[in-house]
C-alpha positions, 0 to 999 in steps of 0.5 A: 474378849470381844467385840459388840455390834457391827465393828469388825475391826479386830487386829488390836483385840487379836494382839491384845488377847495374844498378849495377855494370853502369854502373860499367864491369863486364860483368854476366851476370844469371841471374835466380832459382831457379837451382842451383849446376850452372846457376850453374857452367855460365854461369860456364864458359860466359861465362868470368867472372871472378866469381861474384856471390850474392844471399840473402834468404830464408835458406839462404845457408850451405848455398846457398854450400858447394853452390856451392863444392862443384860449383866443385871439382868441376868443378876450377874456382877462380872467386871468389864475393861475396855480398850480402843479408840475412845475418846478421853471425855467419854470415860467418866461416862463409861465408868459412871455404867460401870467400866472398870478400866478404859484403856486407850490407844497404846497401853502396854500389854504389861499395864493391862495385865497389871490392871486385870490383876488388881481388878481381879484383887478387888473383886475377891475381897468384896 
C-alpha cells in the first residue's frame, strides 16, 4: 500500500491497510510521498502479490500510468488497486492503464478484501 507523489494525506490508507490486515491479508505499508521506482522496488522486494494505491490530492491518471510504466519496464506484471477520491469519469481511463479495481469513497473493508481475492484467483489461473 501507498501513496505516490506529494499526497500526504494518509488516514484512509492507514484504516484501509488496518483493516485489510485484520482480514488475514500481509499488508506492506509504504506510507506517502513515495515514486512509482520506490513502489516497484518494495514490490520486487517483498514479492507482493498487489499493489494497492491511494489518491486524494489529484493526479491519480498520471500517478497510475507512471506506475504501470516502471512495472513494464522492469517486465514485471503485478496487479494495481486503487482507492480514494476519484472521480467516476476517470475510472474507464485508469483501468484502459491497467487498474484492476478503483474503489470509491466509502467501499467497505469487506468488499475490498473480496475484490483482493478475486483479483488474486484471477492472476493464478492465467
Amino acid at each position: 500500500m501507498a501513496k505516490l507523489g506529494v499526497d500526504g494525506h494518509d488516514i484512509g490508507i492507514k484504516f484501509i491497510s488496518t483493516g485489510l490486515r485484520d482480514a488475514g491479508m500481509e499488508v506492506i505499508y509504504l506510507g506517502p510521498y513515495q515514486t512509482p521506482d520506490s513502489v516497484v522496488k518494495a514490490a520486487i522486494d517483498e514479492d507482493v502479490d498487489i499493489i494497492g494505491l491511494s489518491a486524494l490530492g489529484g493526479g491519480h491518471l498520471n500517478q497510475a500510468q507512471r506506475l504501470f510504466n516502471t512495472l513494464k519496464e522492469k517486465g514485471i506484471q503485478i496487479p494495481i488497486i486503487m482507492g480514494g477520491v476519484i472521480p467516476r469519469q476517470d475510472i474507464p481511463e485508469l483501468e484502459e492503464v491497467g487498474v484492476k479495481k478503483v474503489f470509491l469513497t466509502g467501499a467497505t473493508i469487506s468488499s475490498i478484501a473480496d475484490s483482493i481475492r478475486e483479483t488474486l484467483k484471477e492472476k493464478t489461473s492465467d
